[in-house]
LODRENTOR-625870 format. One record per residue (C-alpha): x, y, z; residue in one letter. Coordinates in Angstrom, 1 decimal. Each point is the difference from the previous one (the first is absolute). Example, Ala and Ser with C-alpha at 12.3 -4.5 7.8 and 13.67 -1.06 7.14 Angstrom:
2
REC|u|v|w|residu
REC|12.3|-4.5|7.8|A $
REC|1.4|3.4|-0.7|S $
//
This chain:
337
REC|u|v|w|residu
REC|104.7|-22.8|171.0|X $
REC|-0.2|-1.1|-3.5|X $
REC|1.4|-3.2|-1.4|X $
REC|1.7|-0.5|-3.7|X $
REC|0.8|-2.7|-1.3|X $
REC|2.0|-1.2|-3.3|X $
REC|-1.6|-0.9|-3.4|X $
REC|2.9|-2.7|-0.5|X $
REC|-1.7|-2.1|-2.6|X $
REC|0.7|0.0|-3.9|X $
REC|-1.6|2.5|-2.1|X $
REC|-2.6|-2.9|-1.0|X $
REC|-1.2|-0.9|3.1|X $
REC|0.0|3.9|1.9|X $
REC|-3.5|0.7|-0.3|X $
REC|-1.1|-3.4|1.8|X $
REC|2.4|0.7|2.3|X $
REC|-0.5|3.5|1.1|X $
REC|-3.9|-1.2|0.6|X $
REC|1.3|-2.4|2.3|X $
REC|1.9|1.9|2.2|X $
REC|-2.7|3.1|0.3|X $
REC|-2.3|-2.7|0.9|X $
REC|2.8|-0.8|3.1|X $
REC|-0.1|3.8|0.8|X $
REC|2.9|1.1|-1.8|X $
REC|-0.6|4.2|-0.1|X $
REC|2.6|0.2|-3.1|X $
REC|2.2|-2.1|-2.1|X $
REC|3.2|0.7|-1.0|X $
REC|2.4|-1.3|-2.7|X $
REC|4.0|-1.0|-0.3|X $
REC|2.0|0.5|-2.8|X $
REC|1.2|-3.7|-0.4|X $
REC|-0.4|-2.6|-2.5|X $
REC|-3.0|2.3|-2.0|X $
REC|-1.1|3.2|-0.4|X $
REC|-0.8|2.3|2.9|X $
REC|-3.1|2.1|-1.4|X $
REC|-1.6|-3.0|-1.7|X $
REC|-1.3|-1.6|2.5|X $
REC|-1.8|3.1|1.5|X $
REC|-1.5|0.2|-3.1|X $
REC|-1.9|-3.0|0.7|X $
REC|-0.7|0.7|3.6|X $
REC|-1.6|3.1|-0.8|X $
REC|-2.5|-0.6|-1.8|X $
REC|-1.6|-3.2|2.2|X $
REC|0.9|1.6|3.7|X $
REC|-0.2|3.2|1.7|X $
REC|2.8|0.0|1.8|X $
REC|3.0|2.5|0.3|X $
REC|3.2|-1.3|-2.4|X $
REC|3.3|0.6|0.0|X $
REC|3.4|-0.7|-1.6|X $
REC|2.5|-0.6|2.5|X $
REC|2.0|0.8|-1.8|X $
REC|0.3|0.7|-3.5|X $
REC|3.4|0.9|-0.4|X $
REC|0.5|3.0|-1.1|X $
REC|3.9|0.8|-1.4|X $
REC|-0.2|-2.0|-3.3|X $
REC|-3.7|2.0|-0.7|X $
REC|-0.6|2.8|-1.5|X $
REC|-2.1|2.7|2.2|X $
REC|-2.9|0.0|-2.8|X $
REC|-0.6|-3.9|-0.1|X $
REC|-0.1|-0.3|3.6|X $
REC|-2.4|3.5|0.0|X $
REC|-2.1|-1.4|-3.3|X $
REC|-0.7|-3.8|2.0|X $
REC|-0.4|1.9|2.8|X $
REC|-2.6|2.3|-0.9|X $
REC|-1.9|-3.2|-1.8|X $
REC|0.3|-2.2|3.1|X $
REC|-1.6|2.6|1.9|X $
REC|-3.0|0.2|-2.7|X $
REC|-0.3|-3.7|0.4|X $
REC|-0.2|0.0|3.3|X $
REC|-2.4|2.5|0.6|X $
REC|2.5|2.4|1.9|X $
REC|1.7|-3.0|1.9|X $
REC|3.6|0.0|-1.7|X $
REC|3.2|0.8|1.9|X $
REC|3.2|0.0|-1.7|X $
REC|2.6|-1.6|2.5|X $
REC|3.6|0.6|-1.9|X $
REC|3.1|-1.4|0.9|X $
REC|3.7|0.3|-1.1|X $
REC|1.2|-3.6|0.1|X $
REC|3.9|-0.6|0.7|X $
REC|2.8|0.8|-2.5|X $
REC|0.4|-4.0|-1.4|X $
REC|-3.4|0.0|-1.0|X $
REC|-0.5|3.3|-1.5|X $
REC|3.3|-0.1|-1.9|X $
REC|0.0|-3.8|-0.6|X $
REC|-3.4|-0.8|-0.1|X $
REC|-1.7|3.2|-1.4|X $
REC|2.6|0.7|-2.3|X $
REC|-0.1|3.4|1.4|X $
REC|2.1|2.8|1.6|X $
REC|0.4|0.7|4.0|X $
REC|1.3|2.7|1.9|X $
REC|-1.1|1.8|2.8|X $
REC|-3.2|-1.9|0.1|X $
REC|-1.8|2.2|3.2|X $
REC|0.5|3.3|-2.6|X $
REC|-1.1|-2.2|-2.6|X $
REC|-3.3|-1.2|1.8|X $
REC|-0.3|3.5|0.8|X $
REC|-0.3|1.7|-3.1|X $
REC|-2.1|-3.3|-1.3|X $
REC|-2.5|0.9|2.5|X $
REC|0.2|3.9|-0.9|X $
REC|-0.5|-0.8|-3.9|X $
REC|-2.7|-2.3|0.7|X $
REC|-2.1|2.8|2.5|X $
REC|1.0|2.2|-3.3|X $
REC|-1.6|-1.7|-2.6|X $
REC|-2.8|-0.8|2.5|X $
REC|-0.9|4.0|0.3|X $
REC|0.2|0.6|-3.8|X $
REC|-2.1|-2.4|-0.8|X $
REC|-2.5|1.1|2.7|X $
REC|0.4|3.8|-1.2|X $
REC|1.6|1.2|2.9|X $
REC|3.5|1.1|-1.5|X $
REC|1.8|-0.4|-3.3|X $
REC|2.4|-2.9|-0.6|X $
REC|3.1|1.9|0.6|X $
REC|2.3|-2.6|1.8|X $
REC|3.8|0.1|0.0|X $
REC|1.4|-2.3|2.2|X $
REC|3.8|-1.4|-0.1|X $
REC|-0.9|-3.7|-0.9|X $
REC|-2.8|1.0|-2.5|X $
REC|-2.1|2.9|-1.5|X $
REC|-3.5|0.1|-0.9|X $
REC|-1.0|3.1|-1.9|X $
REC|-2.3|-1.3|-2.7|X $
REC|-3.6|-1.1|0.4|X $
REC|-1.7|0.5|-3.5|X $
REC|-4.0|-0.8|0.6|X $
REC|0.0|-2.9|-1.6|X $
REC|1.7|-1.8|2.3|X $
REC|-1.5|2.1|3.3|X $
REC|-2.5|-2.1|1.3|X $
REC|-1.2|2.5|2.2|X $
REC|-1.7|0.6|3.3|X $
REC|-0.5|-3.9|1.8|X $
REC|-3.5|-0.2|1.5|X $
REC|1.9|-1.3|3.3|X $
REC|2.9|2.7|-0.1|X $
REC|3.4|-1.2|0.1|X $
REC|1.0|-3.2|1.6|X $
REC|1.8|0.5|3.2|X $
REC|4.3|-0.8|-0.6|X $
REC|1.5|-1.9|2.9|X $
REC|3.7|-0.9|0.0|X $
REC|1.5|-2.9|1.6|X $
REC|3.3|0.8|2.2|X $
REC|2.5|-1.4|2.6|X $
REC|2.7|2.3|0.3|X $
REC|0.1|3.9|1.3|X $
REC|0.3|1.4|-3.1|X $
REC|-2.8|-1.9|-2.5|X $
REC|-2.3|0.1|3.7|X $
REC|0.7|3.9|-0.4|X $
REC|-0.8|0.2|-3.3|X $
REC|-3.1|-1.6|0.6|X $
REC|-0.8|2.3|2.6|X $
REC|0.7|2.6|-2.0|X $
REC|-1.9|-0.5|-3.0|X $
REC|-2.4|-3.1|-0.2|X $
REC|-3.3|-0.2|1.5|X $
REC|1.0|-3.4|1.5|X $
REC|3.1|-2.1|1.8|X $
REC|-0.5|-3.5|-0.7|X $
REC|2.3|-1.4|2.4|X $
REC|2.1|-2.8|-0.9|X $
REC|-0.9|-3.5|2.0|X $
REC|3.7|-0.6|1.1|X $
REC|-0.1|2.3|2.5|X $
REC|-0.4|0.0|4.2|X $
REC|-1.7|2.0|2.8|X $
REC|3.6|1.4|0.6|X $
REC|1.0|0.9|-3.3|X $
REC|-3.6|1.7|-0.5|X $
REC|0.1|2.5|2.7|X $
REC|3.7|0.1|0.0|X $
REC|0.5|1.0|-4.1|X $
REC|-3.4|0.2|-2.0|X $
REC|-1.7|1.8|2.3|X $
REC|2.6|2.8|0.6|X $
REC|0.9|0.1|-3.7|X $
REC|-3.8|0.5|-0.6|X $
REC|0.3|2.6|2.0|X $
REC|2.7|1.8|-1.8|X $
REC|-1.5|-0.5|-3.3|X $
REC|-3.4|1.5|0.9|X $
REC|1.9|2.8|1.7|X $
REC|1.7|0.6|-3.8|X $
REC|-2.8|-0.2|-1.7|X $
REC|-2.2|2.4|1.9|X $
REC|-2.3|-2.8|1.3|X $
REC|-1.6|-1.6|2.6|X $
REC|-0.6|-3.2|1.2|X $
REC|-3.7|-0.1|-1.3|X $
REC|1.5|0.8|-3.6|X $
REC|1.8|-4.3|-0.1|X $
REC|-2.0|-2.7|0.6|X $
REC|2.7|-3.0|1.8|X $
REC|-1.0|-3.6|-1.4|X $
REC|2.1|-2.0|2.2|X $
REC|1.0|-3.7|-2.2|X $
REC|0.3|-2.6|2.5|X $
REC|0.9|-3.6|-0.5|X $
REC|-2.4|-2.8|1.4|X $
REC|0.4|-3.4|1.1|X $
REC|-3.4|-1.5|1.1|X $
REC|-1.3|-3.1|1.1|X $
REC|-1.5|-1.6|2.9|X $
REC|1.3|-3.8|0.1|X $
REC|3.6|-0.5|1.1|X $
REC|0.0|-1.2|-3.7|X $
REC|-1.2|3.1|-1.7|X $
REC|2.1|2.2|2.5|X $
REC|3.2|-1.8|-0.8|X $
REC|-0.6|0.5|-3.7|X $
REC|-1.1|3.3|0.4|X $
REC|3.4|0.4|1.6|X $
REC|1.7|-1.3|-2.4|X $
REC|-1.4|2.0|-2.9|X $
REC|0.7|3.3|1.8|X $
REC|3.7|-1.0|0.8|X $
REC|0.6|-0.8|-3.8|X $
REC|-1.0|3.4|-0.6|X $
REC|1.6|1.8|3.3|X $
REC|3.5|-1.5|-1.6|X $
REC|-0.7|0.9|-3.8|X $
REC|-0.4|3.4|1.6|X $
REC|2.7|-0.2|2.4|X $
REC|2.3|-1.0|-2.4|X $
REC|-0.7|3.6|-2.3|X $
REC|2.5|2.7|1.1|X $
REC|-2.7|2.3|-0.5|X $
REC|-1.5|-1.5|2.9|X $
REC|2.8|0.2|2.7|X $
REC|-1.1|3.1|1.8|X $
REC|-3.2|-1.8|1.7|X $
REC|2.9|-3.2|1.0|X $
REC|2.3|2.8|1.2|X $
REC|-2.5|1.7|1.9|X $
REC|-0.6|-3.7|1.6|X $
REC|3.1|-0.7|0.3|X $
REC|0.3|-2.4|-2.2|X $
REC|1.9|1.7|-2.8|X $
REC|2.5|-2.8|0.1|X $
REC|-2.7|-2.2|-1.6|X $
REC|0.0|2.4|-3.2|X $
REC|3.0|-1.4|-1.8|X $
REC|-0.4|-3.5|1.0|X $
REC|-3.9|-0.6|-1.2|X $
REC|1.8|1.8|-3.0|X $
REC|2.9|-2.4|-0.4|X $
REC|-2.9|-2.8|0.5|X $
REC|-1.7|1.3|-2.8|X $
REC|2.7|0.6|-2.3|X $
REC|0.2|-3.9|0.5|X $
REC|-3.7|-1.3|-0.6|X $
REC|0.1|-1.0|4.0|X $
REC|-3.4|1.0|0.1|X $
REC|-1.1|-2.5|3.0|X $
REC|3.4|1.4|2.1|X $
REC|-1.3|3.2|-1.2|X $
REC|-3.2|-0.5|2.0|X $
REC|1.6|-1.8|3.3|X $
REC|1.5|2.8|0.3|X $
REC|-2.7|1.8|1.2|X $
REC|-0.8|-0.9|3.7|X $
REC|-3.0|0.5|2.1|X $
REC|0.8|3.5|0.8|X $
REC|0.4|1.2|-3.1|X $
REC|-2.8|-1.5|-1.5|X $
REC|-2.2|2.1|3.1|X $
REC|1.9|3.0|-0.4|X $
REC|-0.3|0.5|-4.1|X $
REC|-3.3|-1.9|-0.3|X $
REC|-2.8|-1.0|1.8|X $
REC|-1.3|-3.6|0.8|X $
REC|-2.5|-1.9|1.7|X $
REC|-3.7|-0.6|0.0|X $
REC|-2.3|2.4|-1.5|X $
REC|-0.7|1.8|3.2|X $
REC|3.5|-0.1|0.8|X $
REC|1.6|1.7|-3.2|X $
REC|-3.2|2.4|0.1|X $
REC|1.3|1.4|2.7|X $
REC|3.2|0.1|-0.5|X $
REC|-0.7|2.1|-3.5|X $
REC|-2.2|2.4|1.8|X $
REC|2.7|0.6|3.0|X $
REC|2.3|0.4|-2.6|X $
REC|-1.0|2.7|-2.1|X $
REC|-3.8|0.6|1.8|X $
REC|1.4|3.7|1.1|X $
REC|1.2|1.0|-4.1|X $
REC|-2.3|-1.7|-2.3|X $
REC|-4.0|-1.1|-0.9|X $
REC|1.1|-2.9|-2.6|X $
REC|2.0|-2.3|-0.2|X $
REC|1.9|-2.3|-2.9|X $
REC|0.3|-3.8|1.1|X $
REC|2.3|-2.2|-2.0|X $
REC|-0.6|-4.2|0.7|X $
REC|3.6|-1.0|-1.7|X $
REC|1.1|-3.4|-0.9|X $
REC|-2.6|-2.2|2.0|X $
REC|-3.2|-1.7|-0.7|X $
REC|-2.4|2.6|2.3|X $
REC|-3.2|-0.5|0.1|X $
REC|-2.9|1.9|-1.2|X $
REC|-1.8|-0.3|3.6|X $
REC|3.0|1.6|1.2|X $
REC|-0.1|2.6|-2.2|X $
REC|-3.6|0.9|1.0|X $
REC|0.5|-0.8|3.9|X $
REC|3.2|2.6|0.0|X $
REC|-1.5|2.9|-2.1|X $
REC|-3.0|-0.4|2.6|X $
REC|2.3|0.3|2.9|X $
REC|2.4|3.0|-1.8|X $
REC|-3.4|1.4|0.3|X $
REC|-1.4|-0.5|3.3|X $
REC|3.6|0.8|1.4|X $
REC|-0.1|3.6|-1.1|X $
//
């Protein structure tokens, strides 16, 4: 099994960086649309490593179809043919608040998005006229001035990020990949991805070969009681910023925890960030994450999702992991599978 892991440093410091954590092992690298740009960084990365990269996610709704198909198709010249575009839909604050832009219907949306983008892709390789009509945007007009023609590489592969039935389904439907979100358990998995997978292959006329799964899973690592109990620590922060999201509920409801939902929320309405986090107890933390030594959350990831996927994303959040970690867990992801 493959192991990425995320470019989190500023623009500035990217390329350093992304040398650093090939040289742990890291297979890919993959970015966050935070505090800076999400493509700018691979930019960097690409052209000191040879390792896979990613945006997970760039978020998709308040883009047009032909930026994210223009940086797309350059990232994936930069890299050599190691680009994949990982989308995302965000939640309704951010896009309308945030973004300054318009939601509705975001699985349709995402959808189309990924439709246009596979559109523009084959015009530009010669394989079909731009001749896309889609509710949420048209693309009909591709003057040769502004074709860039065939890439070396071919097109990037599109992955979508999704929780719920209906974006998984999309996904399924049209993408080439399902970047599963890292809130997420064993249960929900096989209870509500993997059967909404299922139906969205079955709609599109596919089969399981045609989507890659890159399961997202959240890491807490150490070895010292010291470096496990901040591990722990970092991952609950992030277990109750999640929890707190209603978009989140299903995987607590699924758990049984759906009670929690509207209480992390009420939390976080408040800035009662540290409550936020004691809410999450030990069994949650196992359940929705995985902790422990190396060897220990190595085998845990690969029991996990061993049976659906050959890579996976690893997020460290909030806490001081070490690089030696980094490097003794991507080893063990390894020798697990």
């Amino acid at each position: 099994m493959k192991v990425d892991v995320q470019l989190n440093r500023r623009p500035e410091d990217a390329a350093e960086r992304a040398q650093e954590l090939v040289a742990l092992g890291a297979d890919g690298l993959f970015t966050f649309e935070g505090a800076h740009d999400v493509f700018v960084p691979l930019v960097a990365a690409s052209a000191v490593t040879s390792a896979d990269l990613m945006t997970n996610v760039a978020v998709a709704l308040p883009r047009s179809p032909l930026h994210l198909a223009h940086t797309a198709y350059d990232l994936q010249t930069l890299s050599r043919g190691r680009f994949r575009l990982g989308l995302g839909s965000q939640v309704r604050p951010h896009i309308e608040k945030r973004y300054g832009a318009e939601w509705s219907r975001p699985a349709a949306r995402m959808r189309e998005a990924v439709l246009a983008i596979k559109a523009i892709f084959a015009a530009w390789e010669g394989r079909a006229p731009l001749k896309f009509q889609g509710e949420f945007s048209t693309h009909t007009l591709m003057p040769p001035t502004f074709n860039p023609g065939p890439n070396p590489y071919g097109p990037p592969e599109i992955c979508l990020g999704a929780l719920g039935p209906l974006m998984t389904r999309a996904a399924a439907e049209v993408a080439d990949g399902l970047l599963v979100m890292p809130f997420n358990s064993v249960r929900h998995f096989r209870e509500r991805t993997v059967p909404a997978i299922d139906e969205g292959l079955e709609r599109g006329g596919r089969s399981r070969s045609d989507l890659a799964i890159y399961p997202q899973v959240i890491v807490g690592v150490g070895r010292t009681p010291a470096e496990l109990d901040a591990a722990a620590r970092g991952v609950r922060g992030l277990l109750g910023f999640y929890g707190s999201t209603p978009a989140y509920r299903p995987v607590l409801e699924v758990e049984g925890w759906a009670d929690m939902q509207p209480e992390l929320n009420t939390l976080s309405k408040r800035g009662e960030f540290a409550a936020m986090r004691e809410l999450i107890d030990d069994d949650m933390l196992a359940t929705l994450a995985v902790h422990g030594t190396p060897e220990q959350c190595a085998a845990q990831i690969v029991a996990r999702f061993g049976d659906h996927a050959d890579r996976v994303c690893c997020y460290f959040p909030g806490y001081p992991v070490s690089d030696v970690h980094v490097a003794e867990l991507i080893s063990a992801v390894k020798a697990a599978s």
